[in-house]
LUMRO-575876 format. One line per field, with one value per atom (N, C-alpha, C): atom name; z, y, x; residue number from 1; residue in three letters; chain. Coordinates in nm, 4 decimals, always signed. Layout:
! residues N
atome	(CA:...);
z	(Z:...);
y	(Y:...);
x	(X:...);
num	(NUM:...);
residu	(ALA:...);
chaine	(A:...);
***
This chain:
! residues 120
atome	(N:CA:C:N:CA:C:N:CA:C:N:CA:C:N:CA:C:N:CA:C:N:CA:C:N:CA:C:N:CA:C:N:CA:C:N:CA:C:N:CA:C:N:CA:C:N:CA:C:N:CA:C:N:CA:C:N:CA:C:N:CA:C:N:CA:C:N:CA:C:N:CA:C:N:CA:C:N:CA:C:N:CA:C:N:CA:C:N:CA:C:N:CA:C:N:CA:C:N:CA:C:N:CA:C:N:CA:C:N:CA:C:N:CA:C:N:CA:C:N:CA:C:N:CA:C:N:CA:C:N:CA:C:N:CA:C:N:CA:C:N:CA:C:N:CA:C:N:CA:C:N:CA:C:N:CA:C:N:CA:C:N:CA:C:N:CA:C:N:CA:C:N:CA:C:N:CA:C:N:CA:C:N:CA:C:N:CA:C:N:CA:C:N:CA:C:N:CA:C:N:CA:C:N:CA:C:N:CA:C:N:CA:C:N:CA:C:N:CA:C:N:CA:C:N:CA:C:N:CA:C:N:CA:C:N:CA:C:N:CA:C:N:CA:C:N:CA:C:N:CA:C:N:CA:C:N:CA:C:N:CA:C:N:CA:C:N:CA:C:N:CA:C:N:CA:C:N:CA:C:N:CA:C:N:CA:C:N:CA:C:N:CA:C:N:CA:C:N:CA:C:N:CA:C:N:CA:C:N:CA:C:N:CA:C:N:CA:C:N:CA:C:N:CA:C:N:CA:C:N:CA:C:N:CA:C:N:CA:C:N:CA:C:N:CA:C:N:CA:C:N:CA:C:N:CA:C:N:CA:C:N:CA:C:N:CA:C:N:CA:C:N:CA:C:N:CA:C:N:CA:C:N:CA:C:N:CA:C:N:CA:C:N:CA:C:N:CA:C:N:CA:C:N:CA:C:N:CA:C:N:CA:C:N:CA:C:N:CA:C);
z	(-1.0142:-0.9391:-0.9123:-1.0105:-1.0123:-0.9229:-0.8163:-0.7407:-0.7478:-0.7989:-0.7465:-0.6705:-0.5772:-0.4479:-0.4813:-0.4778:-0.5034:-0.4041:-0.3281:-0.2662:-0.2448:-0.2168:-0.1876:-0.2220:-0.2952:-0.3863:-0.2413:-0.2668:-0.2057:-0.2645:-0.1619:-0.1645:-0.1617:-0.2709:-0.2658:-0.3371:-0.2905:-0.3605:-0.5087:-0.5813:-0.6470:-0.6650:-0.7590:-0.6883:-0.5980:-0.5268:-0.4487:-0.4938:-0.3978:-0.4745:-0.4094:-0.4817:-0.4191:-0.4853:-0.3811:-0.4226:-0.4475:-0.5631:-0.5711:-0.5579:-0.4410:-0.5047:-0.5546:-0.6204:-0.6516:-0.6133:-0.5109:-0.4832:-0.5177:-0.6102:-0.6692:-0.6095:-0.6092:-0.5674:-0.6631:-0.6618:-0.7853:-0.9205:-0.9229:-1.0422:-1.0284:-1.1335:-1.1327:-1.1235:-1.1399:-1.1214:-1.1974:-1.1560:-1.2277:-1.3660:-1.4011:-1.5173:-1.6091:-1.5191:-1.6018:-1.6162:-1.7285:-1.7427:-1.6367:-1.5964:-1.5008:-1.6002:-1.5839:-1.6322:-1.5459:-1.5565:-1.4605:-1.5849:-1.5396:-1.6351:-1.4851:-1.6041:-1.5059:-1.6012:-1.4876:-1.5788:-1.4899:-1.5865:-1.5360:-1.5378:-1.4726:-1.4998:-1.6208:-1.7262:-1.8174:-1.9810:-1.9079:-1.9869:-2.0191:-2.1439:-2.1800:-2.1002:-2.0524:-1.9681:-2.0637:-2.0172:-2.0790:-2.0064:-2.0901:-2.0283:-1.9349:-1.8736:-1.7623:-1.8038:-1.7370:-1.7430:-1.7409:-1.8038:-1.8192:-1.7605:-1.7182:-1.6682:-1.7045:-1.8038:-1.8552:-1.7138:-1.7268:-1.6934:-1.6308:-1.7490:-1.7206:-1.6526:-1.6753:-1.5958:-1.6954:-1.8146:-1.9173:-1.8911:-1.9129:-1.8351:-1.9725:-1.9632:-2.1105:-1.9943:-2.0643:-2.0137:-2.0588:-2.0652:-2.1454:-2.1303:-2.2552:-2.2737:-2.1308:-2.1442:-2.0139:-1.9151:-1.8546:-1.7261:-1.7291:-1.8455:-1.8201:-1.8158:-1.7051:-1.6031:-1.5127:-1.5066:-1.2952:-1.2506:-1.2933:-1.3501:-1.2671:-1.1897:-1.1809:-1.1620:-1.2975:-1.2484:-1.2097:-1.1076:-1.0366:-0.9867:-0.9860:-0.9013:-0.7916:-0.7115:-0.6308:-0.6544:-0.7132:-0.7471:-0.5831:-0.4713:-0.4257:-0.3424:-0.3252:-0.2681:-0.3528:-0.4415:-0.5543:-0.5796:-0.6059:-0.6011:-0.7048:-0.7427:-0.7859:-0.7899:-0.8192:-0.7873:-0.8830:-0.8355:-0.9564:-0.8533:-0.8238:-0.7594:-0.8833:-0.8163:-0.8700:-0.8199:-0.8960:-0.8378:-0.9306:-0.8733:-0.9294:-1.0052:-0.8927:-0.9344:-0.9862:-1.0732:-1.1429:-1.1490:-1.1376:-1.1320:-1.2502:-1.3858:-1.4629:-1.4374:-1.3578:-1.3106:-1.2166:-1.1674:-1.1309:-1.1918:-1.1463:-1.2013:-1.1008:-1.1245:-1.0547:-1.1313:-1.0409:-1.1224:-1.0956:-1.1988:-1.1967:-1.2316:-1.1627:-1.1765:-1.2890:-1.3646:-1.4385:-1.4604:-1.4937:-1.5138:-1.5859:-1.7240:-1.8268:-1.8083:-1.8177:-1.7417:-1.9011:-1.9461:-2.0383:-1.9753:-2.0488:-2.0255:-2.1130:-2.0452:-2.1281:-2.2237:-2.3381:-2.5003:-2.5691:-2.4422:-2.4508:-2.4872:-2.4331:-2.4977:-2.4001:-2.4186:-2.2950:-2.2114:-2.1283:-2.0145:-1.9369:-1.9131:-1.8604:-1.7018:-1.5962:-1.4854:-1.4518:-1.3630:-1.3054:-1.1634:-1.1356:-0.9928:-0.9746:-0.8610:-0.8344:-0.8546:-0.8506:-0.8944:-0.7326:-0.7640:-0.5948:-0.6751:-0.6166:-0.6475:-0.6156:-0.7231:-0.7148:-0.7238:-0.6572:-0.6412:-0.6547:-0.7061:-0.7138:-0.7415:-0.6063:-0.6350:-0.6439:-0.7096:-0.7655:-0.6670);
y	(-1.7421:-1.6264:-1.5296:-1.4883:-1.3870:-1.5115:-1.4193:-1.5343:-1.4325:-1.4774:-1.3956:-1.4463:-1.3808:-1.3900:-1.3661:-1.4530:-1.3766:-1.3935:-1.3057:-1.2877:-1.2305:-1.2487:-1.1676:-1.2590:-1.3681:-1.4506:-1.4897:-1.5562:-1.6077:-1.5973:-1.5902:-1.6228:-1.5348:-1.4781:-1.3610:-1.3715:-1.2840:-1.2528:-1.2073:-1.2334:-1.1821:-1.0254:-0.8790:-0.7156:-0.7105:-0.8335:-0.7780:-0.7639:-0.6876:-0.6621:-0.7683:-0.7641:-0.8208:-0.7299:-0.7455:-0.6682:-0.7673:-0.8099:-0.8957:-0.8803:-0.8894:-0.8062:-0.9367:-0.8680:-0.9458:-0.9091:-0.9792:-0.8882:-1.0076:-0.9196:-0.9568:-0.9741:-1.0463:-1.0268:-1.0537:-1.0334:-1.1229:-1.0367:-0.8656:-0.8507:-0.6323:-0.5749:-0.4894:-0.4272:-0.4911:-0.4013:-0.3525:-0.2208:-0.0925:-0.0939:-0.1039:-0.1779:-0.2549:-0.3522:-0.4658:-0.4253:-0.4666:-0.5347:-0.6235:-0.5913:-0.6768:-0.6618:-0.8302:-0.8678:-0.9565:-0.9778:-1.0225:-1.1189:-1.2984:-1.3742:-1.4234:-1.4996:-1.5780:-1.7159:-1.7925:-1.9328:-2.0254:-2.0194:-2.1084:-2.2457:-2.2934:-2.4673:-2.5226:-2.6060:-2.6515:-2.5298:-2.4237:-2.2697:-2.2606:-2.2063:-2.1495:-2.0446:-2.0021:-1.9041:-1.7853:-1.6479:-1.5320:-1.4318:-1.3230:-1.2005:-1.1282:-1.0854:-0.9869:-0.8013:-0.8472:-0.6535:-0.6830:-0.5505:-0.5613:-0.4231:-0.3714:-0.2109:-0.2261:-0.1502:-0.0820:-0.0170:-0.0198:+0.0840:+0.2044:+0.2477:+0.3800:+0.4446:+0.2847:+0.3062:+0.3009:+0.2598:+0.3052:+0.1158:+0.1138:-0.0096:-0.0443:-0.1681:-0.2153:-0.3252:-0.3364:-0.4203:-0.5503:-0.6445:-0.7314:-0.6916:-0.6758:-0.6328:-0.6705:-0.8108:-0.8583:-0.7660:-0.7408:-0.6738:-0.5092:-0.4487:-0.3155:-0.2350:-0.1415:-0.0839:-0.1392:-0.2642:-0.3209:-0.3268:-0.3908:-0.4034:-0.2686:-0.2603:-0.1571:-0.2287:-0.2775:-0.2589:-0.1238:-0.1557:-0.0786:-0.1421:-0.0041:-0.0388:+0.0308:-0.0340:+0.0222:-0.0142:+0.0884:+0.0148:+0.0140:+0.1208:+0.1222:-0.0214:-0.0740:-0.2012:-0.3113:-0.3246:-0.4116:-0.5169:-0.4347:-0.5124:-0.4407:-0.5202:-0.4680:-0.5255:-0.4570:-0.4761:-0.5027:-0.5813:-0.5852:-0.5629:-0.4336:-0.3985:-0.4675:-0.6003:-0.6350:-0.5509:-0.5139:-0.4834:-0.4703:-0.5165:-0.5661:-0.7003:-0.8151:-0.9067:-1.0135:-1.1036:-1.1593:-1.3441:-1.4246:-1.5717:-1.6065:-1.5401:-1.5870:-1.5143:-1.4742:-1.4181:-1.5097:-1.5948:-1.7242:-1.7836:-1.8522:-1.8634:-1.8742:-1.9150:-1.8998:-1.7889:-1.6890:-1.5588:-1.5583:-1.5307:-1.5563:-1.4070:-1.3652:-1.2743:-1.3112:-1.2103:-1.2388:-1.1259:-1.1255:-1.0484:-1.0371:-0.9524:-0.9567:-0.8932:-0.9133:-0.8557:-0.8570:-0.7919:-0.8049:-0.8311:-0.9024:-0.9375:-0.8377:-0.7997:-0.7585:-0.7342:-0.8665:-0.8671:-0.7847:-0.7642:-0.7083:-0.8463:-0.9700:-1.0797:-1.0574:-1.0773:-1.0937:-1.2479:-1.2365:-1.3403:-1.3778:-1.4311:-1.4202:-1.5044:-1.4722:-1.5317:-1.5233:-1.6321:-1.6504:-1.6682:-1.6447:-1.6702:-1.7795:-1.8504:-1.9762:-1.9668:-1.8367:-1.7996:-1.8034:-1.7770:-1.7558:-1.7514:-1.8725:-1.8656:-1.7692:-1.6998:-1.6434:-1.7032:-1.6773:-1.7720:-1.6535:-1.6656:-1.6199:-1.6587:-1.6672:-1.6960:-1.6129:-1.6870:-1.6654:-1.6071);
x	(+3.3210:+3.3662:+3.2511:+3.1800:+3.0281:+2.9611:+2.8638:+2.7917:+2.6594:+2.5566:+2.3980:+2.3074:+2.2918:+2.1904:+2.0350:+1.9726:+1.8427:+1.7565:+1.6237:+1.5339:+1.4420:+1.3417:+1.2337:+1.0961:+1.0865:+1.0236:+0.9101:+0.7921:+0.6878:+0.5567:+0.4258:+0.3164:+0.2344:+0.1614:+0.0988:-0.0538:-0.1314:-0.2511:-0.2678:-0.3643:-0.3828:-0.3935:-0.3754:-0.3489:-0.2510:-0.1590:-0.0666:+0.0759:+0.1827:+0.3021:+0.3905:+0.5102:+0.6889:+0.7564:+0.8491:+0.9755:+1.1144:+1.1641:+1.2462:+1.3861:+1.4956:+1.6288:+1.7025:+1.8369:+1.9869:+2.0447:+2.1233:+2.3013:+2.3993:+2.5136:+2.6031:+2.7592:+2.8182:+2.9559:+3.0537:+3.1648:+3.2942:+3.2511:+3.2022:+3.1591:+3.1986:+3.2375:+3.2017:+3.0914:+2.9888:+2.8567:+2.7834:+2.8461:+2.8084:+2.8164:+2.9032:+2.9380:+2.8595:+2.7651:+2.7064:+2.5650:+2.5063:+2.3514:+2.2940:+2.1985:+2.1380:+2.0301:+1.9478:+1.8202:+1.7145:+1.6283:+1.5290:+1.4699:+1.4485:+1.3758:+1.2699:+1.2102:+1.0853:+1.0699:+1.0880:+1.0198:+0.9183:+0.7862:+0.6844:+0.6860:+0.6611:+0.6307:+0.5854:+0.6369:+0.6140:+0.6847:+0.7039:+0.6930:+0.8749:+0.8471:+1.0481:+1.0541:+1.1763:+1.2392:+1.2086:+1.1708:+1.1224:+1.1912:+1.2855:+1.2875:+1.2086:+1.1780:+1.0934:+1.1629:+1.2721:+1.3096:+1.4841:+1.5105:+1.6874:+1.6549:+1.8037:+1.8774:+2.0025:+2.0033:+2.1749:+2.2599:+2.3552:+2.4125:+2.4402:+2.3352:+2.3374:+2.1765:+2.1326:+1.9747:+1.8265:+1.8832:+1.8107:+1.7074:+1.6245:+1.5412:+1.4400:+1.4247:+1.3133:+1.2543:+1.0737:+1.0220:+0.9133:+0.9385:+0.8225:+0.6969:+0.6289:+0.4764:+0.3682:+0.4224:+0.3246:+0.3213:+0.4324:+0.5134:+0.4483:+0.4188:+0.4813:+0.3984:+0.4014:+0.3021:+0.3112:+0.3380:+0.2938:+0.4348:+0.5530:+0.6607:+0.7543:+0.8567:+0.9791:+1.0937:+1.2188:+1.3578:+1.4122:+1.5229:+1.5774:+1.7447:+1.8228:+1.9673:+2.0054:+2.0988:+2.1387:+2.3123:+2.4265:+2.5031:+2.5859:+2.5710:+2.6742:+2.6545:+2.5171:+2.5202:+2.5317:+2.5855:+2.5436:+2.4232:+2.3266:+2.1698:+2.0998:+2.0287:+1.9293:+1.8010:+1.6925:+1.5294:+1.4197:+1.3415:+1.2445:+1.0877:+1.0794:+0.8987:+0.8231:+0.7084:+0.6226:+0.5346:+0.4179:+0.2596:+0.1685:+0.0466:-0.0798:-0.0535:-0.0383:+0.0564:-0.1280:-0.0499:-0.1869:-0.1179:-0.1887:-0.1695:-0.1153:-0.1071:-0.0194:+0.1438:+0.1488:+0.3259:+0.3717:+0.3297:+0.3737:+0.4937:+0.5555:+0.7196:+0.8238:+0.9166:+1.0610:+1.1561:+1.1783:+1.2511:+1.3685:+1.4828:+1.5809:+1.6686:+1.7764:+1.8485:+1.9401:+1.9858:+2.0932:+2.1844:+2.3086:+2.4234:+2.5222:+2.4883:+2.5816:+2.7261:+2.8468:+2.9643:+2.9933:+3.1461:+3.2398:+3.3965:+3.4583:+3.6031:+3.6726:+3.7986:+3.8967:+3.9038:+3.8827:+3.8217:+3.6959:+3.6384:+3.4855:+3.3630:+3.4340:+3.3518:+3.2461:+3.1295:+3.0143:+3.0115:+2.9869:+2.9567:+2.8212:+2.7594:+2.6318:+2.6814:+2.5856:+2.5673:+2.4403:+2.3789:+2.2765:+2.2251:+2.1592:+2.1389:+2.0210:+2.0268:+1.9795:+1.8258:+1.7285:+1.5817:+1.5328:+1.4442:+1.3590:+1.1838:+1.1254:+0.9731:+0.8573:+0.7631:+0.6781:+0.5585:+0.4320:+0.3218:+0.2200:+0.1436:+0.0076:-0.1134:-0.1758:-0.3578:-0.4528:-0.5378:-0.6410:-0.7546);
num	(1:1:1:2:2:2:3:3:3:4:4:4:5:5:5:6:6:6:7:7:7:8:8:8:9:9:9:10:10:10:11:11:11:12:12:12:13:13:13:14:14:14:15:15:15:16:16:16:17:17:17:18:18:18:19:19:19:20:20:20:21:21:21:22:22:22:23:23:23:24:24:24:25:25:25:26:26:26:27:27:27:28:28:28:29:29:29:30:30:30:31:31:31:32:32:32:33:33:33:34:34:34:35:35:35:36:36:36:37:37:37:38:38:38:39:39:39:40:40:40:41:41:41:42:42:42:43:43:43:44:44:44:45:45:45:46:46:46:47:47:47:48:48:48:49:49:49:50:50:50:51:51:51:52:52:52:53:53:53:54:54:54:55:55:55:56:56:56:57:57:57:58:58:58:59:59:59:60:60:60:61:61:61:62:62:62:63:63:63:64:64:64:65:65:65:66:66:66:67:67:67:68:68:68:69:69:69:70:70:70:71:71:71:72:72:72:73:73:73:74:74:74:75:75:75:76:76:76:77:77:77:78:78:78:79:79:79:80:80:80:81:81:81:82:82:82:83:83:83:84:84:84:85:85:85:86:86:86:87:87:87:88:88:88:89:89:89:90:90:90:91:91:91:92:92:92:93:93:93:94:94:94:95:95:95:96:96:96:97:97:97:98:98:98:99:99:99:100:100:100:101:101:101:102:102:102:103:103:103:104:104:104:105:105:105:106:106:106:107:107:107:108:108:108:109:109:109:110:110:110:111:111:111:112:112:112:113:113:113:114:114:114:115:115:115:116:116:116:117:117:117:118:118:118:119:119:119:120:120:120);
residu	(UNK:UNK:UNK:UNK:UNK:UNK:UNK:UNK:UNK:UNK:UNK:UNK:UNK:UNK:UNK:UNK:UNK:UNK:UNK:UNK:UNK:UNK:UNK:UNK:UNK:UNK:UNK:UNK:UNK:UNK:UNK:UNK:UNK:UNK:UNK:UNK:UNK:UNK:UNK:UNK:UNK:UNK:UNK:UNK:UNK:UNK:UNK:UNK:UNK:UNK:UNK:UNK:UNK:UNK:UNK:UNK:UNK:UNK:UNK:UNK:UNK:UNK:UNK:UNK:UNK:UNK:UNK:UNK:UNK:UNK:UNK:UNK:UNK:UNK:UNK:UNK:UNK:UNK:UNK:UNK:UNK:UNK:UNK:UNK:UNK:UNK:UNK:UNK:UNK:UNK:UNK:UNK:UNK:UNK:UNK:UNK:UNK:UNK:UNK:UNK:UNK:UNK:UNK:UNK:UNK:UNK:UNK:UNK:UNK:UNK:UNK:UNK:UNK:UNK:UNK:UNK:UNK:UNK:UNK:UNK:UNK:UNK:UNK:UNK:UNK:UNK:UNK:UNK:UNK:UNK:UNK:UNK:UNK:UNK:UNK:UNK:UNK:UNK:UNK:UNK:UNK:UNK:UNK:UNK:UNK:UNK:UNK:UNK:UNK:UNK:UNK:UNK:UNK:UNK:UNK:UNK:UNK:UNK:UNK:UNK:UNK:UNK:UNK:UNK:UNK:UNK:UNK:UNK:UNK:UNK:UNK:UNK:UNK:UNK:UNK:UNK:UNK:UNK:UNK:UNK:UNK:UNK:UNK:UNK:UNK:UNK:UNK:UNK:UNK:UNK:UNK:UNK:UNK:UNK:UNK:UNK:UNK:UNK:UNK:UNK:UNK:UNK:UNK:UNK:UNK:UNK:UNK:UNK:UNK:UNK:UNK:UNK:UNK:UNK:UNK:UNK:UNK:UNK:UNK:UNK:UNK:UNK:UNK:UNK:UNK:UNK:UNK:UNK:UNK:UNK:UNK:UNK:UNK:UNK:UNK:UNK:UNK:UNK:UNK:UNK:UNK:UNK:UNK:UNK:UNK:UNK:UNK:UNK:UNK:UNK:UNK:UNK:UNK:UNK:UNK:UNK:UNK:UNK:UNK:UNK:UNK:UNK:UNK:UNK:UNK:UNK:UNK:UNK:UNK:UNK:UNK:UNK:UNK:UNK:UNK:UNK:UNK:UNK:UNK:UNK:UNK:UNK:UNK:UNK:UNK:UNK:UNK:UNK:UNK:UNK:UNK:UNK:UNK:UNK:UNK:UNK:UNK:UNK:UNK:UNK:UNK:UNK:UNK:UNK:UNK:UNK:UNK:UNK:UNK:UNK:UNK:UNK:UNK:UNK:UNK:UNK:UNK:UNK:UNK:UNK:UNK:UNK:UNK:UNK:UNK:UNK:UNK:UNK:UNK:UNK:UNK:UNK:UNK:UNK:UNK:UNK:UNK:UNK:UNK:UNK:UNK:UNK:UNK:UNK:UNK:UNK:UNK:UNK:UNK:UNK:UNK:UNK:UNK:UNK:UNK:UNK:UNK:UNK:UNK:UNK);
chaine	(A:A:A:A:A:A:A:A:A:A:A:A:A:A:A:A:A:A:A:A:A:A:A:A:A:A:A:A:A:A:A:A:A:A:A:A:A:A:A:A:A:A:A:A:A:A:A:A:A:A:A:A:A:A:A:A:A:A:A:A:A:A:A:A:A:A:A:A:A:A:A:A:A:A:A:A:A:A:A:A:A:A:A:A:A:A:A:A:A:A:A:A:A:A:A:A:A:A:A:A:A:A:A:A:A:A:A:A:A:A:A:A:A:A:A:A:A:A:A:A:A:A:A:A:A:A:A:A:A:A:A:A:A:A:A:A:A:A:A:A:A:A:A:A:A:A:A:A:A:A:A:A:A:A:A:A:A:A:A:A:A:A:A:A:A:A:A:A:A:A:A:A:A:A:A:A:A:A:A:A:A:A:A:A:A:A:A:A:A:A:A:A:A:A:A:A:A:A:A:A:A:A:A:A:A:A:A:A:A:A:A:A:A:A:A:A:A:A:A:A:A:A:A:A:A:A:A:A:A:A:A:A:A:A:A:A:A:A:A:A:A:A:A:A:A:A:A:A:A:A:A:A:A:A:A:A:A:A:A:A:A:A:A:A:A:A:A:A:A:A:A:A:A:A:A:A:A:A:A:A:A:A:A:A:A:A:A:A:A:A:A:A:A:A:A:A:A:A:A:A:A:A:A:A:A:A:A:A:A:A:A:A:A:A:A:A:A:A:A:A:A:A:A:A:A:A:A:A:A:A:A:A:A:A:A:A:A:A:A:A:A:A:A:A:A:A:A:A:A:A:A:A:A:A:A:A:A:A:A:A);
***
């Protein structure tokens, strides 16, 4: 039922930026955790950046300084501004979306990832 859209992903320079969004459907939103992973070739899937809620944002060491999550709830999206992008951020980045049920059990969803490239 939760479906995530992801885009913005491509071919970039080394120092250059992307702007990555998610838009969500089948989901309260506002409501949910949104998180940002990245997975490299050969590499385990790694957090990047989460946003609460209420906006409150954490970011992997690697990431932070170049790194901006961001929401937009009334469109249901949200953003991940890369900049001062470096050849080890290479990866397929993947949206994700923590919801709660009724029970308050958590749920996760994913979105299909969109590739990031960076040369050298």
């Amino acid at each position: 039922q939760v479906q995530l859209v992801e885009s913005g992903g491509g071919l970039v320079q080394a120092g250059g930026s992307l702007r990555l969004s998610c838009t969500a459907s089948g989901s309260t939103f506002s409501q949910d955790v949104i998180a940002w992973y990245r997975q490299a070739s050969g590499k385990q899937r790694e957090v990047v950046a989460a946003i609460s809620s209420s906006g409150r944002a954490n970011y992997a060491d690697s990431v932070k300084g170049r790194f901006t999550i961001s929401r937009d709830n009334a469109k249901n999206t949200g953003y991940l501004q890369m900049n001062s992008l470096k050849p080890e951020d290479t990866a397929i980045y993947y949206c994700n979306l923590v919801t709660r049920d009724s029970r308050l059990h958590e749920h996760a969803y994913w979105g299909q990832g969109t590739q990031v490239t960076v040369s050298s």
